[in-house]
SEDO-495567 format. One record per residue (C-alpha): residue number from 0; x, y, z. Coordinates in steps of 0.2 Angstrom, whole numbers. Each point is the difference from the previous one (the first is absolute). Layout:
BEGIN
guse num: NUM&x: X&y: Y&z: Z
...
This chain:
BEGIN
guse num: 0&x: 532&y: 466&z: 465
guse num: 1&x: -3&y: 2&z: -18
guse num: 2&x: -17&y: 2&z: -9
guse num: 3&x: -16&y: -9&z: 9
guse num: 4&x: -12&y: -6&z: -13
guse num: 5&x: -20&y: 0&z: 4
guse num: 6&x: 3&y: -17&z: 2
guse num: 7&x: 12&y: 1&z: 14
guse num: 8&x: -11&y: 9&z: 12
guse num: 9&x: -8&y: -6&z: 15
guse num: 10&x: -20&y: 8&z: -3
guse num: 11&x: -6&y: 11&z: 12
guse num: 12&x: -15&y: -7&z: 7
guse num: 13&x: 4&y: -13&z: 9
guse num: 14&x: -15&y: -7&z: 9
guse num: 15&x: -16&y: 6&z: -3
guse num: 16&x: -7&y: 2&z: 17
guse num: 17&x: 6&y: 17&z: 4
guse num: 18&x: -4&y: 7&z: -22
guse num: 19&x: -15&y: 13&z: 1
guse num: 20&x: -9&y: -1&z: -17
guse num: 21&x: -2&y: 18&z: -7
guse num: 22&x: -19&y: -2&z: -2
guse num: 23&x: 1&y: -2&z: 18
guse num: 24&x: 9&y: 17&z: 2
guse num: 25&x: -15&y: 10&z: -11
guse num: 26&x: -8&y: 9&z: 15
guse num: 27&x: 18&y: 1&z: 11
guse num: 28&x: 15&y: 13&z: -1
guse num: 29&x: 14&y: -12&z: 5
guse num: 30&x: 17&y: 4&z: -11
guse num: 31&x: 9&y: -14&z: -6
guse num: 32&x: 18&y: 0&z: 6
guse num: 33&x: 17&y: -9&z: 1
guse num: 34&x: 13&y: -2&z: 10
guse num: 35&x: 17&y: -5&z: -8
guse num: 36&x: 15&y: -9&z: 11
guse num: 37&x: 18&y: 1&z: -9
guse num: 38&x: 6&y: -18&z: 5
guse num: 39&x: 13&y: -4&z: -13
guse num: 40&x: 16&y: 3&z: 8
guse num: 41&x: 9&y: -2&z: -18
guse num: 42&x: -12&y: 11&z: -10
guse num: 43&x: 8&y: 18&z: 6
guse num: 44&x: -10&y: 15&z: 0
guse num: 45&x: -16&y: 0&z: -11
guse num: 46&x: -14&y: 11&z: -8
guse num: 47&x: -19&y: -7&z: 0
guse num: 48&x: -12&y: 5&z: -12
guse num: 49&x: -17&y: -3&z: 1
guse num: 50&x: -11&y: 1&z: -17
guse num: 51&x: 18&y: 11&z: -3
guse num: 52&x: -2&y: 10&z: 13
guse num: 53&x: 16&y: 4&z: 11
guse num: 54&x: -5&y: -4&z: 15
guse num: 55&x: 15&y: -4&z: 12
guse num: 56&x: 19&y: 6&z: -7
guse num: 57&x: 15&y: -8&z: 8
guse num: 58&x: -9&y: -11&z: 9
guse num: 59&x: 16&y: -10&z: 9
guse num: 60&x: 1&y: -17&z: 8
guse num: 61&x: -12&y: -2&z: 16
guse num: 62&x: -9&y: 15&z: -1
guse num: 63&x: -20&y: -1&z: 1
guse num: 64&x: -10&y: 12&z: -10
guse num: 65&x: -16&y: 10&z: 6
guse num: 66&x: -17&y: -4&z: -5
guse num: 67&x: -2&y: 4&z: -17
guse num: 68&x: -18&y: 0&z: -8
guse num: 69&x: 1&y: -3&z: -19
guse num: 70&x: -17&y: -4&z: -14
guse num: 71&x: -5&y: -18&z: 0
guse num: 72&x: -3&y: -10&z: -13
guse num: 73&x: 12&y: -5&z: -13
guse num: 74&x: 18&y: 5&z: 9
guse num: 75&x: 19&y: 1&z: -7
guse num: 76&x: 13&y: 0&z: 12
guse num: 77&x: 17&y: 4&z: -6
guse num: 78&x: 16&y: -3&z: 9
guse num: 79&x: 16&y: 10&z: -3
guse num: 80&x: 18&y: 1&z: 3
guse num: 81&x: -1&y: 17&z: 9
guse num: 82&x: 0&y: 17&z: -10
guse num: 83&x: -1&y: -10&z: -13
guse num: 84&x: -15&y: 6&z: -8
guse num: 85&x: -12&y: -12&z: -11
guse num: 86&x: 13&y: -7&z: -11
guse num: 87&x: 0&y: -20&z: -5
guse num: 88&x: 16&y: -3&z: 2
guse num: 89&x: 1&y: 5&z: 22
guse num: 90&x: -18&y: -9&z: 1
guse num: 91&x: -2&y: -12&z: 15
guse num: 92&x: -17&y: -4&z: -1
guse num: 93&x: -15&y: 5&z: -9
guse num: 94&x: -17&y: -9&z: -2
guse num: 95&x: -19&y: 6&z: 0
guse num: 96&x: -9&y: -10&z: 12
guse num: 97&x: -21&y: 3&z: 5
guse num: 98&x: -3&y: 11&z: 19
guse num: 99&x: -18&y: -1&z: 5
guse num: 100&x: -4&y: 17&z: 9
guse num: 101&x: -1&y: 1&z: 18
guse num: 102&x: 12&y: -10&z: 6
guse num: 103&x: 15&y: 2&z: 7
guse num: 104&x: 16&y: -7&z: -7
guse num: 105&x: 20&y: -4&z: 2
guse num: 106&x: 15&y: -3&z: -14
guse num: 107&x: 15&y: -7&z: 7
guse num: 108&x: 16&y: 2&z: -9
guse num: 109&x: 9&y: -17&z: 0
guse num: 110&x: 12&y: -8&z: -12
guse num: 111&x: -4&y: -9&z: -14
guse num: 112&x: -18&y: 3&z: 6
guse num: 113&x: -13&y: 17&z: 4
guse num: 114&x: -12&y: -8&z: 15
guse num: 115&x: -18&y: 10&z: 0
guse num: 116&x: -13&y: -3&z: 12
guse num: 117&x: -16&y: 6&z: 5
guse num: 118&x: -4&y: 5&z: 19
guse num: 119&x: -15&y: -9&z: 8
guse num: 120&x: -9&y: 17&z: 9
guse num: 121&x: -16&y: -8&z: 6
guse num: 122&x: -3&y: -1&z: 19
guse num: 123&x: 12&y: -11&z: 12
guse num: 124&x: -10&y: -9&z: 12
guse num: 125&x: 3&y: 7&z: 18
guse num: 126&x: 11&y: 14&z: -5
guse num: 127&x: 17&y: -12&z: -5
guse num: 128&x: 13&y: 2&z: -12
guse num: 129&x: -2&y: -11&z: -17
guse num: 130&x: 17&y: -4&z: -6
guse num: 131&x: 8&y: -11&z: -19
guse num: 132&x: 17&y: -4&z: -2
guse num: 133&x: 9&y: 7&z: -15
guse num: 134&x: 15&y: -8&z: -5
guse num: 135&x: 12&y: 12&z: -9
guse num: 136&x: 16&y: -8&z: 2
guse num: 137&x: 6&y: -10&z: -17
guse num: 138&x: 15&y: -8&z: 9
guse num: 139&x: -9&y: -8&z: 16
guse num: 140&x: -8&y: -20&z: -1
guse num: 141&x: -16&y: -1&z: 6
guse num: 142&x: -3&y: 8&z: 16
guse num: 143&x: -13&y: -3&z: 16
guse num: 144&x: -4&y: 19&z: 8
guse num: 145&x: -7&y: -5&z: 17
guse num: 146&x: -1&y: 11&z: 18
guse num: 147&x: 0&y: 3&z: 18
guse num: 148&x: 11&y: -17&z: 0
guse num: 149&x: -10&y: -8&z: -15
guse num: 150&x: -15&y: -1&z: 13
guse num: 151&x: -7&y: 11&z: -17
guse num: 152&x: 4&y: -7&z: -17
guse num: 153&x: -6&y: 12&z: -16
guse num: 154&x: 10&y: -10&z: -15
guse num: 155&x: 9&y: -14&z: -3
guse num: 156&x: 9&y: -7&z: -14
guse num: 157&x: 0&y: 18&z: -8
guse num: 158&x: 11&y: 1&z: -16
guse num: 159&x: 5&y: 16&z: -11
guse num: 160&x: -13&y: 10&z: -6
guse num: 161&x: -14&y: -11&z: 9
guse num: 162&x: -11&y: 7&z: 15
guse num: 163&x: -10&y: -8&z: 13
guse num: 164&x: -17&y: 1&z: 5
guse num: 165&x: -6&y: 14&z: 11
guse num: 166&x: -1&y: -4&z: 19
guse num: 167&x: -8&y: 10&z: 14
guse num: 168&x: 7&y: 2&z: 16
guse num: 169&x: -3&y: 10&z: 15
guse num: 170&x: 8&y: 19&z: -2
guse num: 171&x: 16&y: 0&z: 10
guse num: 172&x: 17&y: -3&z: 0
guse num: 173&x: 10&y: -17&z: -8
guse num: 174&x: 17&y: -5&z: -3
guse num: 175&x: 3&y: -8&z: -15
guse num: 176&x: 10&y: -15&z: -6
guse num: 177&x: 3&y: -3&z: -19
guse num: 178&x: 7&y: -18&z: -1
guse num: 179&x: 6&y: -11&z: -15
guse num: 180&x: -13&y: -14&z: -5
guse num: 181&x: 6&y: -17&z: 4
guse num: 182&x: 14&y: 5&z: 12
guse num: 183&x: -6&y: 14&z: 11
guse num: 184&x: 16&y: 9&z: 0
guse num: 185&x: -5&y: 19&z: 5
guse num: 186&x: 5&y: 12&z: -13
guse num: 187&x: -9&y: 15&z: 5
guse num: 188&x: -8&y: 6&z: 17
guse num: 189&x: -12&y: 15&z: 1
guse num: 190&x: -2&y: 5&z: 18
guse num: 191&x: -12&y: 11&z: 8
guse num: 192&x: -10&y: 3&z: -15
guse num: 193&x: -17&y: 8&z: 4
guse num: 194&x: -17&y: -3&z: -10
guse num: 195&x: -13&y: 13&z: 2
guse num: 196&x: -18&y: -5&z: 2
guse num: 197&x: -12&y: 4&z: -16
guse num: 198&x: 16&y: -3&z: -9
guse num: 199&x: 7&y: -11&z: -16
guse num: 200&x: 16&y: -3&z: -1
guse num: 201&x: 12&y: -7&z: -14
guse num: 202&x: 17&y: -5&z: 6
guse num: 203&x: 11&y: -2&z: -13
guse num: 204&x: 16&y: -10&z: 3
guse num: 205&x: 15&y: 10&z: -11
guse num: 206&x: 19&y: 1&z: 0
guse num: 207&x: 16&y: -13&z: -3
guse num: 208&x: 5&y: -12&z: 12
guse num: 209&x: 15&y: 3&z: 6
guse num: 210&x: 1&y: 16&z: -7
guse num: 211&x: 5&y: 14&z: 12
guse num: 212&x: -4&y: 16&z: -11
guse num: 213&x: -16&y: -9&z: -4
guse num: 214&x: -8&y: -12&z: 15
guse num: 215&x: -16&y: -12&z: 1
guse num: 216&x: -12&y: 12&z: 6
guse num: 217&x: -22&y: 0&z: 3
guse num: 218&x: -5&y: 14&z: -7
guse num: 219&x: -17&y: 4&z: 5
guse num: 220&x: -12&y: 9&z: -13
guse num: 221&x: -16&y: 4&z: 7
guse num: 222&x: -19&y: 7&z: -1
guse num: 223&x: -13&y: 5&z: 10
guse num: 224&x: -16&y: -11&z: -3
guse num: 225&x: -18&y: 8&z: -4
guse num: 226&x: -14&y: 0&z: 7
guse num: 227&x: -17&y: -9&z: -8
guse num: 228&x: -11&y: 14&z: -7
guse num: 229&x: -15&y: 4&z: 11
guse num: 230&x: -13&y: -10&z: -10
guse num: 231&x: -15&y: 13&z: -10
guse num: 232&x: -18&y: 1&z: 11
C-alpha cells in the first residue's frame, strides 16, 4: 500500500448535518467515539494509533472494532503494518485531521484511501432506520444500491470512496441489489438484511470482484440515534 500522504486522505467529516459543534456539548457528558472497519483486503493485519495510542493490534481484514471513545480536537491516526510499532518505514497512513466532540464517527480502511464519516444521531422521524452508502471497493465502476426489487433506491452512480446521501425508510427487513451504473448487471445481493428503528446505518460496500477468499460484501456499521435534550423551564 505504501506511505499515504495527508494529501491522499479522504477527510472525516463528510457532511455537516450530522457534526455537533463542541460549544454545543458544554453542559452534556456525551464521549466522542469511533468505530473502525478493516476493508482493504490487500493491506494484512494492522495496528491503529490514535494521537499514538495503541488502540487496536492485529487488526485483520473484515474485522469491526468496538466503540472506541478517544479526545477531540486535533486528531492523529496512524496506520501500521501489524506489530510493527511506530517506525516510518511499515507506515500506511498517518494524518492529523479536526473531531468535534460529541459526535460519533467511523474510519474505513480501504486502498489507496482512509474513508471517515460522521454519524447523524438526531431523531428519525417515526422510529425508521437512516441509512448512507459507503463505497469501499477500489476495483468496482460505479454502482446503483437499490432494494426490496429496486421499489427502494438509496444511491446511484456511487464511485470509490464516494457516499450517498442519507435516506430514511421504514425499520424492517430489505434485500439489497448492488448494480453496475449504465448496465445494471447485479454484482452483489444482500438478502434479508434487517434495519432497526431509531437506527443509522452506514453500509459499506467492501471486497474484490471475483475474488473468492475476499467477496463483495455490505457491511453494515451502525448507531443508535439520540434523543433531543428535554429543553430548560
Amino acid at each position: 500500500m505504501g506511505v499515504l500522504l495527508v494529501a491522499t486522505m479522504v477527510a472525516m467529516l463528510v457532511g455537516p448535518a450530522a457534526v455537533v459543534p463542541a460549544a454545543a456539548q458544554d453542559d452534556q457528558v456525551i464521549p466522542t467515539r469511533v468505530v473502525v472497519l478493516h476493508a482493504d483486503w490487500s493491506l494484512g493485519p494492522a495496528d491503529v494509533y490514535i494521537n499514538q495510542d495503541e488502540v487496536l493490534s492485529g487488526f485483520a481484514y473484515g474485522q469491526v472494532s468496538d466503540w472506541i471513545a478517544f479526545e477531540p480536537g486535533s486528531v492523529r491516526v496512524t496506520i501500521t503494518t501489524d506489530r510493527s510499532g511506530l517506525n516510518y518505514n511499515s507506515v500506511a497512513f498517518d494524518a492529523v485531521y479536526p473531531a468535534p466532540a460529541g459526535n460519533d464517527y467511523s474510519l474505513i480502511v480501504t486502498t489507496p484511501l482512509i474513508l471517515g464519516g460522521v454519524f447523524d444521531t438526531s431523531p428519525i422521524p417515526d422510529g425508521g432506520a437512516r441509512v448512507r452508502i459507503v463505497q469501499g471497493a477500489v476495483s468496482l465502476r460505479p454502482v446503483n444500491v437499490t432494494a426490496n426489487n429496486k421499489t427502494v433506491e438509496f444511491a446511484e452512480n456511487l464511485g470509490y470512496s464516494s457516499a450517498s446521501d442519507s435516506t430514511v425508510v421504514p425499520a424492517g427487513t430489505y434485500d439489497f441489489d448492488v448494480t453496475e451504473a449504465g448496465t445494471a448487471e447485479t454484482l452483489l445481493t444482500a438478502p434479508g438484511m434487517v434495519l432497526e428503528a431509531n437506527t443509522t446505518y452506514e453500509l459499506v460496500i467492501m471486497g474484490q470482484p471475483g475474488d473468492a477468499n475476499h467477496p463483495l460484501e455490505l457491511r453494515p456499521l451502525a448507531d443508535t440515534t439520540r434523543q433531543q435534550p428535554t429543553p430548560a423551564p
